[in-house]
C-alpha positions in Angstrom: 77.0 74.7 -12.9 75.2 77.2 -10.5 76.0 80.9 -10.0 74.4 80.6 -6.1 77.1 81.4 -3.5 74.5 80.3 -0.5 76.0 76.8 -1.5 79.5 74.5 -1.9 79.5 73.4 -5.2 79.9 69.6 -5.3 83.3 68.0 -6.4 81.9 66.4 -9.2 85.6 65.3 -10.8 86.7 64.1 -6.9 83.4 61.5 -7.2 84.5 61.0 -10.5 86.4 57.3 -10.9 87.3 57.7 -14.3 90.6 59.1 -14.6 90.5 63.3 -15.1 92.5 62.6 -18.9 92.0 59.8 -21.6 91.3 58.9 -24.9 88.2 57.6 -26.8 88.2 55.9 -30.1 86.1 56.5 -33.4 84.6 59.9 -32.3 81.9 59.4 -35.1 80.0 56.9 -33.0 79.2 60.2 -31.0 78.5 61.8 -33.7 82.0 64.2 -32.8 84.1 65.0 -35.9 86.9 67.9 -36.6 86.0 70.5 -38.8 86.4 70.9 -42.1 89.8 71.5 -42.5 90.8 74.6 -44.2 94.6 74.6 -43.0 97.0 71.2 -42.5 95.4 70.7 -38.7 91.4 71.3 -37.9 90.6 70.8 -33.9 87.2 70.8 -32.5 86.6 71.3 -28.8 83.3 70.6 -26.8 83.2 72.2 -23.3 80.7 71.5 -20.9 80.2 73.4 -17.6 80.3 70.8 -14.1 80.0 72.8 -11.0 81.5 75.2 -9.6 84.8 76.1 -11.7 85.1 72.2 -12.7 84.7 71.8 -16.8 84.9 69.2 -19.3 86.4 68.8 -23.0 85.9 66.7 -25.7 88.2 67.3 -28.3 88.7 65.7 -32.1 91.4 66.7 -34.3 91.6 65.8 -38.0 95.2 64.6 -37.0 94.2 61.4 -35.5 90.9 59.2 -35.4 91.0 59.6 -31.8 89.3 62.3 -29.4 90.6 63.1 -26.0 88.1 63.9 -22.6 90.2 66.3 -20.6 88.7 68.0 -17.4 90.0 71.4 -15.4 89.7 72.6 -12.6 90.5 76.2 -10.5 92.2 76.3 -6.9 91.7 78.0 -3.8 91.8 81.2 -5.8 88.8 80.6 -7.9 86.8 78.9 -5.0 88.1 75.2 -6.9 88.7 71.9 -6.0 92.1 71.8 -7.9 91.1 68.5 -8.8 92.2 69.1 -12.4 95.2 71.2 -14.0 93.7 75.3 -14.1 93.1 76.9 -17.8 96.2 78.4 -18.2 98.3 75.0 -17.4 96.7 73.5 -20.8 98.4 76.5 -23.1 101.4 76.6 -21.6 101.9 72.5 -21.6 101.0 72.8 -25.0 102.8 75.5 -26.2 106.2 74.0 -25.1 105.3 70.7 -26.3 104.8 72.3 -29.6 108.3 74.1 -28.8 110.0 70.5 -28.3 108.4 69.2 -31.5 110.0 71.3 -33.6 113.3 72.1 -31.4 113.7 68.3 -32.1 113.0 67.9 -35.8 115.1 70.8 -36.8 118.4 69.3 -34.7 117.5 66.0 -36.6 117.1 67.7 -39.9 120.9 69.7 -39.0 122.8 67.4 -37.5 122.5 68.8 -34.0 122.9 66.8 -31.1 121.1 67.9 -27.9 121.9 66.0 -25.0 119.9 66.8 -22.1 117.6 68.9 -23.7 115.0 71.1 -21.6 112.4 73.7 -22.6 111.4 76.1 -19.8 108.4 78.7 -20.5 107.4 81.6 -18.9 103.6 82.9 -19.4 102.8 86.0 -17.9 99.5 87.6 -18.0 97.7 90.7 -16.6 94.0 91.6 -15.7 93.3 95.1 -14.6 89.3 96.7 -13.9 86.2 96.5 -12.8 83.8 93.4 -13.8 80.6 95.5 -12.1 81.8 98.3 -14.5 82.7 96.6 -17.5 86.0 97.8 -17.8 88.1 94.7 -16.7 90.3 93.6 -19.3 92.7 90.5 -19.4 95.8 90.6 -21.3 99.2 88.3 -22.3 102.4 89.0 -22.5 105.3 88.2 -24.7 106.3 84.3 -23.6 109.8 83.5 -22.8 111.5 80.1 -23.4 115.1 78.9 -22.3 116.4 76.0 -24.3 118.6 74.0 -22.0 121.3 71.5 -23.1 124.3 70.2 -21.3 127.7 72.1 -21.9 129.3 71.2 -25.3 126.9 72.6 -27.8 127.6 74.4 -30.5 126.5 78.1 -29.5 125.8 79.1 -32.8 124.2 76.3 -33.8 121.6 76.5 -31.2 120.8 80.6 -31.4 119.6 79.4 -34.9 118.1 76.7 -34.2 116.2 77.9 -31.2 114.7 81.0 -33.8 113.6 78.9 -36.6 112.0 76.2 -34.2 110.0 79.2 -33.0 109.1 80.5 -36.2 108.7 77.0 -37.4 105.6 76.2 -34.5 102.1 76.1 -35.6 102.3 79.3 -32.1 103.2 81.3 -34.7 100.0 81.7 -36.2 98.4 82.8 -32.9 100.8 84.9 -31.4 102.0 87.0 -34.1 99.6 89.4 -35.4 96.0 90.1 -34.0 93.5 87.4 -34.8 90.2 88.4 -33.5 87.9 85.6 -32.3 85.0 84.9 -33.6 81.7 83.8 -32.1 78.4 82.8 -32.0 75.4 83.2 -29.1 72.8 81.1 -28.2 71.0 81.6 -25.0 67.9 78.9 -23.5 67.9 77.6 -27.0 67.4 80.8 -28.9 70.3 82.3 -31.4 71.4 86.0 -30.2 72.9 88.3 -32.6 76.5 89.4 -30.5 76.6 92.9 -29.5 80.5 93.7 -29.1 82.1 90.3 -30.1 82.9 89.8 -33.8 80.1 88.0 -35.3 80.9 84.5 -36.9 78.9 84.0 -40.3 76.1 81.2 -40.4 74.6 79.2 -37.7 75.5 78.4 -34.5 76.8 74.7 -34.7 74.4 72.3 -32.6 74.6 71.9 -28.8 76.5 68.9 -28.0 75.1 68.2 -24.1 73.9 64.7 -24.5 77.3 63.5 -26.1 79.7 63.9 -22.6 77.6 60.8 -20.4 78.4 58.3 -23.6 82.0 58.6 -23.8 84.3 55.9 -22.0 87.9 55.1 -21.5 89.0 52.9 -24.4 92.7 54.4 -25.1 95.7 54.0 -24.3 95.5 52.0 -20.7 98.1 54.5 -18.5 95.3 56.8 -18.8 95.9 57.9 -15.4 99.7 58.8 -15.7 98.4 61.4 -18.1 97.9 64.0 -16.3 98.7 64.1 -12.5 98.9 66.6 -9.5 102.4 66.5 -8.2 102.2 69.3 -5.8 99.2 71.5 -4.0 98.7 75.5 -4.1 100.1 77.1 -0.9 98.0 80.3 -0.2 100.4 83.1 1.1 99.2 86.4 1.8 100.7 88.2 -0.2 98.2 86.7 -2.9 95.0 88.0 -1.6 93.7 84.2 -0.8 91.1 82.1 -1.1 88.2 83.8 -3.4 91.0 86.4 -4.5 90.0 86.5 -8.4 86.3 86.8 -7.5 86.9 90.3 -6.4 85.2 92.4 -8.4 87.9 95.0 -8.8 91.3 93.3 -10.3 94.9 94.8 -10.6 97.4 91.8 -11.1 99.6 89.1 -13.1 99.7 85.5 -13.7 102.9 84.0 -14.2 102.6 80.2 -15.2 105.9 78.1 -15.7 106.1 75.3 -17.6 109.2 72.5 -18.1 109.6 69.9 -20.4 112.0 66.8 -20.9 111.8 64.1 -23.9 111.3 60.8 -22.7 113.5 58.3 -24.9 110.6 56.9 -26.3 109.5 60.7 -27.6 107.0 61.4 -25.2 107.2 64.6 -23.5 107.0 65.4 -19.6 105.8 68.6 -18.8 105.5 69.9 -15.2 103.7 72.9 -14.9 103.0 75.4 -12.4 101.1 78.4 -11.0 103.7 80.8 -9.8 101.8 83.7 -9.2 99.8 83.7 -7.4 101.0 80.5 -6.0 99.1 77.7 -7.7 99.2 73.6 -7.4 101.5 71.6 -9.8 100.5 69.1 -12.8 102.6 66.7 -14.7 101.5 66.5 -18.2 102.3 64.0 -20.6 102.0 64.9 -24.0 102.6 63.0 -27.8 101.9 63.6 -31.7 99.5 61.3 -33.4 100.7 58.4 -35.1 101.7 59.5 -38.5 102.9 63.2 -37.2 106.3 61.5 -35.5 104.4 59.9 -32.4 102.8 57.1 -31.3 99.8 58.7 -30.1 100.2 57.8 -26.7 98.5 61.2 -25.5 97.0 64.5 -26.1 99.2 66.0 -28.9 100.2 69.8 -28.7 97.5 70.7 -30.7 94.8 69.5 -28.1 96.2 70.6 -25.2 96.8 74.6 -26.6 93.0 73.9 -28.1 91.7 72.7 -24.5 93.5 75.6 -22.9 92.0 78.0 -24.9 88.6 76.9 -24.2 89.1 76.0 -20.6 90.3 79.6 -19.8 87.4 81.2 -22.0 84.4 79.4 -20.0 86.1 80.0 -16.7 85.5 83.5 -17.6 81.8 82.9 -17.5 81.5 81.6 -14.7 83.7 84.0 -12.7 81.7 87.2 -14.2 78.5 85.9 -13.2 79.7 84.9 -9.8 80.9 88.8 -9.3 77.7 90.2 -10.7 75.6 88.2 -8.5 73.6 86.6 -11.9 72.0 83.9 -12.4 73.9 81.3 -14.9 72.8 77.7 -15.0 75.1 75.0 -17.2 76.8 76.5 -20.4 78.6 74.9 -23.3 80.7 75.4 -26.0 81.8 74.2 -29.6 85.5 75.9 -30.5 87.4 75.4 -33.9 90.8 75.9 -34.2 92.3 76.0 -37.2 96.6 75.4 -37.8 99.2 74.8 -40.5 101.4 71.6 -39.4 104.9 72.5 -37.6 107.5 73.9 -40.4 110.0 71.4 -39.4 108.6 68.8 -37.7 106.1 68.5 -40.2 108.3 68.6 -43.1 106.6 71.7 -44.6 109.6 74.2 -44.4 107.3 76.7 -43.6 106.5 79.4 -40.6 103.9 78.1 -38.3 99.9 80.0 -39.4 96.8 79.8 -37.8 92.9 81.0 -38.9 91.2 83.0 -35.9 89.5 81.0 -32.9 85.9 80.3 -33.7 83.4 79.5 -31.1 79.7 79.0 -30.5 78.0 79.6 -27.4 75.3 77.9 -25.8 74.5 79.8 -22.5 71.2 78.6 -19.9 70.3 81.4 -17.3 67.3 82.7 -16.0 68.5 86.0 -16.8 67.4 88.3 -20.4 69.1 88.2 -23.2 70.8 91.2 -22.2 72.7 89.6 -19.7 74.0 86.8 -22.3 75.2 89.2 -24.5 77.4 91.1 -22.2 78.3 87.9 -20.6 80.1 86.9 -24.0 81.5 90.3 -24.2 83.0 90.1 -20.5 84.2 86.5 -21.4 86.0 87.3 -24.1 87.5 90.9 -22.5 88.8 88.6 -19.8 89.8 85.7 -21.3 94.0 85.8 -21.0 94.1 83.4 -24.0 91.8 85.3 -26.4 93.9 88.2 -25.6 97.1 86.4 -26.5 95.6 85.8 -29.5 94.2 88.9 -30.7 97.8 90.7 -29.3 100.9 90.5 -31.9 103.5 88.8 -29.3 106.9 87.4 -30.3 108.5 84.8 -27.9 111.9 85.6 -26.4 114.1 83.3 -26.4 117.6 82.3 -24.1 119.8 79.0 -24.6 121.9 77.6 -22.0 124.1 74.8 -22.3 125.7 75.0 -18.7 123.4 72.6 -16.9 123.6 69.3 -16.5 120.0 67.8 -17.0 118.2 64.8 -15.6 116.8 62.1 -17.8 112.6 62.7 -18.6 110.4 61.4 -15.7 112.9 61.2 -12.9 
C-alpha cells in the first residue's frame, strides 16, 4: 500500500478471482499457529496491507484446526473500492453472532422456545480532532441489542434470559472494564521502543509477509456465499461525501447495524450495514467450530470480532498517513486475542473474560523513526475498536416478541 494521492490505487480484491472469504486447512504447513493459550480460546490474526484501504487477514484460532483468509475493504468515504465488508462490519457481525450463540444455548439449557428469533445491534461510534494536531480521538459507545421473537413468549423468561446471555458472551471480557492494548513496533526491520502505547514485554513476533501468496481455497466449497455485498453505499450530502473521513479535522459518529437469523441447520445470517454515514450492505455467514456446537461451516464469532479488530486498527494507519501527507509503504500485523469460552454455550457457567488485545507492528516507510512511533500512537487513538475496548461499556438490551419474523436467508 502507498500513501501517494497523485495516483488511483489499484483494486487489487476486484482482480482478485479467489472469493474475498474462505477457509484453509492445517495452518502449520504455513508455519501459522494460535497462540499459546492462556484462557479457553487463543486467536491469532495476520494483516497485511493491499492498496489503497484494501487489507488481508489470516486468522488461526486454537478452536479449530482451520484458519480463515478474510479481506476488507472501505467505501466512497475512505477513497475504497467497497469490494469487501468495512472494519467495523466484522465486530459487529461478530458480536451478535456471539450474542446468538449464547441466546440459544441458554433457551436450550431452560426450556425456552424462541420461535422466530432475531438479534438486532446497534454500534455507535464517535471520532472528534485534529489528525495534523494529534488530538483526534476515536471512541465507542454502549451497544444496543433487541432480541426479537414472535408473540407468545414468556416475558419474563426472556428479560432473564436476554441478561445472562449477555453476561454469559466471551464480549464481556472486552467491553466491561478498560483493557488497554498492548503492542509492539517495528519499523524497515528494526524494533522501536513505543513512545505512548503500552509497551508489550519481549520480542516482536516475526513478520509474516511471505505466508499470504501460499494460502489457497481448500474449505468448505460455498466459499463464496460467505460473505457477500447485498447492497451499495449511497452518498448523500448530508455525509460530507467521497474522501469525507480523510479530512483532517473530524467531528462525527458511526452507527453500524447489524441483524441476524438462525438458519435451521445453526448457521447464522447476518446482514450488516453502514447507517451513518450511509455505507454498502454485507451478508455474513457465520458458524462455531466443530466441537463448540457447529459444524464449522464458516468464520466462528471469535474470528470475525478478531478480524474486526484488526481490520479497523490498520485502516487507522493508512488514513493518518494519507492526512499527514507521509510516506507509508506496506504494513503488517500479528494480533492475539485472548477469550474464555461462552458461559452458556460453552457449558462453563461462567461470565464471558477476555486478556487485553496484543499486537505487533511491522511498519515500511521512508519516513524516521519518529514518524512510526506517532503513527502507532495515532492508530491506536483512532482506532473505534481499541477504544471499545479500553472503555468499560455495558450493552443495553430490549426484547420484543410482537413481530412476526421470516425464516434465515429469505
Amino acid at each position: 500500500m502507498t500513501t501517494d494521492r497523485t495516483s488511483t490505487p489499484a483494486n487489487v480484491l476486484g482482480e482478485d478471482p479467489r472469493p474475498r472469504f474462505f477457509a484453509f486447512e492445517d495452518p502449520s504447513r504455513f508455519e501459522l499457529a494460535p497462540p499459546g493459550a492462556r484462557r479457553d480460546v487463543a486467536v491469532r490474526t495476520f494483516v497485511r496491507s493491499l492498496e489503497g484501504m484494501q487489507k488481508e487477514a489470516l486468522v488461526v484460532s486454537s478452536a479449530s484446526g482451520r484458519g480463515w483468509r478474510l479481506t476488507s475493504d472501505e467505501g466512497p468515504y475512505l477513497a475504497g473500492y467497497d469490494e469487501a465488508p468495512f472494519p467495523l462490519a466484522f465486530l459487529d457481525a461478530g458480536m451478535v453472532a456471539s450474542y446468538a450463540n449464547e441466546v440459544t444455548a441458554l433457551a436450550a439449557q431452560r426450556g425456552i422456545a424462541l420461535p422466530g428469533l432475531r438479534l438486532t445491534l446497534d454500534n455507535h461510534y464517535t471520532m472528534e480532532g485534529s489528525a495534523v494536531r494529534g488530538t483526534m480521538v476515536g471512541g465507542a459507545l454502549a451497544p444496543e441489542l433487541t432480541i426479537e421473537v414472535e408473540a407468545g413468549a414468556d416475558q419474563a423468561a426472556l428479560r432473564s434470559l436476554g441478561a445472562d446471555a449477555i453476561d454469559a458472551s466471551p464480549l464481556n471480557g472486552l467491553l466491561r472494564g478498560q483493557l488497554e492494548s498492548l503492542f509492539t513496533l517495528t519499523h524497515n526491520g528494526e524494533p522501536l521502543e513505543p513512545s505512548r502505547v503500552a509497551a508489550l514485554e519481549g520480542a516482536a513476533l516475526p513478520d509474516a509477509e511471505d505466508r499470504y501468496d501460499e494460502i489457497a481455497v481448500d474449505g468448505p466449497p460455498e466459499a463464496p456465499e460467505l460473505m457477500r455485498r447485498t447492497g451499495s453505499a449511497e452518498l448523500h450530502e448530508g455525509d460530507g461525501g467521497s474522501n469525507s473521513s480523510l479530512r483532517a479535522e473530524q467531528k462525527r459518529a458511526l452507527h453500524v447495524r447489524g441483524v441476524c437469523t438462525v438458519r435451521a441447520d445453526g448457521v447464522k445470517v447476518i446482514d450488516v450495514q453502514l447507517l451513518e454515514p450511509s455505507g454498502s450492505r454485507f451478508r455474513f455467514l457465520s458458524d462455531e467450530p466443530v466441537g463448540a456446537g457447529g459444524q464449522g461451516l464458516a468464520p466462528d464469532a471469535a474470528t470475525l470480532i478478531s478480524a474486526g479488530i484488526a481490520f479497523c486498527f490498520m485502516t487507522q494507519f493508512g488514513r493518518y498517513a494519507a492526512i499527514t501527507k507521509k510516506r507509508l509503504g506496506r504494513y503488517r500485523i500479528i494480533q492475539d486475542t485472548h477469550v474464555s469460552l461462552g458461559g452458556a454455550s460453552g457449558g462453563t457457567g461462567l461470565a464471558g473474560g477476555a486478556d487485553p488485545v496484543e499486537t505487533h507492528v511491522h511498519l515500511e516507510s521512508q519516513e524516521d523513526d519518529e514518524f512510526a512511533r506517532t503513527l502507532l500512537d495515532m492508530g491506536e487513538q483512532t482506532c473505534f475498536l481499541h477504544a471499545l475496548c479500553r472503555t468499560d461499556l455495558k450493552t443495553r438490551l430490549r426484547w420484543s416478541s410482537t413481530v412476526a419474523v421470516p425464516a434465515a436467508g429469505a
